[in-house]
C-alpha positions, 0 to 999 in steps of 0.5 A: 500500500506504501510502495502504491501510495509512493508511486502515485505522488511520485508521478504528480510530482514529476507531472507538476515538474513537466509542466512547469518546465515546458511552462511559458515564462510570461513577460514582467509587467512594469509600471511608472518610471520604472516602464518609461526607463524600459521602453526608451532603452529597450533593443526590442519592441514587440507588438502582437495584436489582431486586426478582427478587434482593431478597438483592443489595446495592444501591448507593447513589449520591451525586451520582455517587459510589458511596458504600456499600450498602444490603442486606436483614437475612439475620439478620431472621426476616421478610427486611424489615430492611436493613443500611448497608454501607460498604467492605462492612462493617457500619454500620448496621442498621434494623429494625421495632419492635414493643415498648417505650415508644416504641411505645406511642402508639395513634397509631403505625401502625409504628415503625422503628429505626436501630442501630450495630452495638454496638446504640446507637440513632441514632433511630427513624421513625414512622408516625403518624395523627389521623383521617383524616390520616398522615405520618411523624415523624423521632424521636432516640434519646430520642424527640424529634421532629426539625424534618421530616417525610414525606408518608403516601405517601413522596414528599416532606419537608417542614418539621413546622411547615409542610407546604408547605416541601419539603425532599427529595422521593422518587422510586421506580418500577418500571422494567422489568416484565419484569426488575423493576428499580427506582429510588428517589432521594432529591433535597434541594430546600432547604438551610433544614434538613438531613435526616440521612444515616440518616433518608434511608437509612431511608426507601429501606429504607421505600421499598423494602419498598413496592414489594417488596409492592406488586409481589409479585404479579409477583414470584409 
């Protein structure tokens, strides 16, 4: 009876040990200064979230922590605008601008702000073109130009004085047709010059809006 009762506790421990070993390790939650340190100096943001519930706050992920989320305007008539959200509050705000001097360039193709939430502006991404050629251009608030860019097709940073000098590359894909979720990540590849926080956040919101339209029709 012994020897019976031995071995069946021994197979629950060794079942319990299985599984916590093939167990996933879920990423750490942080919170207040200690997740603003973390995504301003992370190397990897990840972003996984579904294009069937474009509403849902996605959480970004730096470097295994998760950090905030990123979330669609409810506010924007367009449903394109996405909100920075930290401990589930407000942040930041990024939005398409359509009016002012900093748009009135023939060369713009698009130009997208990033706002607190008083409304003071942390700078501006453009969508710019000469000729046959496009990229974006990374501006601050009074709207001069930072010290990197983005390839047309959101794939890499690179250096505005040299366009083989990656600094960051993105990644985003659809991962299941059927469900329709997907996955952007924002990886550094050099530490010469640092891609501000909010650029990065701006760029999944691009990202994002690409894949949302160029997925639409599976969406209906």
């Amino acid at each position: 009876m012994k020897e019976k009762l031995f071995c069946l506790l021994f197979a629950a421990a060794l079942a319990l040990g299985l599984t916590a070993c093939g167990s996933k390790k879920e990423n750490v939650r942080l919170s207040g200064m200690d997740a603003m340190t973390a995504l301003k100096t992370a190397k990897l943001l990840s972003f996984d979230g579904s294009l069937n519930d474009t509403d849902a706050p996605v959480e970004i992920v730096a470097d295994k922590q998760i950090v905030g989320q990123m979330q669609a305007d409810e506010a924007d008539p367009k449903d394109i605008g996405m909100l920075f959200l930290l401990d589930g509050e407000q942040q930041l705000r990024y939005k398409i601008i359509t009016t002012g001097k900093i748009v009135q360039d023939s060369s713009i193709d698009a130009t997208y702000g990033c706002f607190d939430t008083e409304g003071r502006c942390y700078g501006y991404i453009q969508l710019r073109h000469d000729g046959g050629n496009s990229w974006y251009v990374f501006l601050d608030p009074i709207g001069d130009e930072k010290e990197y860019r983005l390839t047309s097709d959101l794939k890499q940073f690179y250096k505005t004085e040299n366009a083989k000098a990656s600094i960051c590359t993105v990644e985003r894909k659809l991962d299941d047709v059927m469900t329709h979720d997907f996955q952007i990540k924002i990886k550094n590849e050099s530490s010469d010059i640092k891609v501000d926080y909010y650029d990065k956040l701006g760029v999944y919101w691009i990202a994002w809006n690409a894949l949302r339209e160029g997925y639409s029709y599976l969406l209906g």
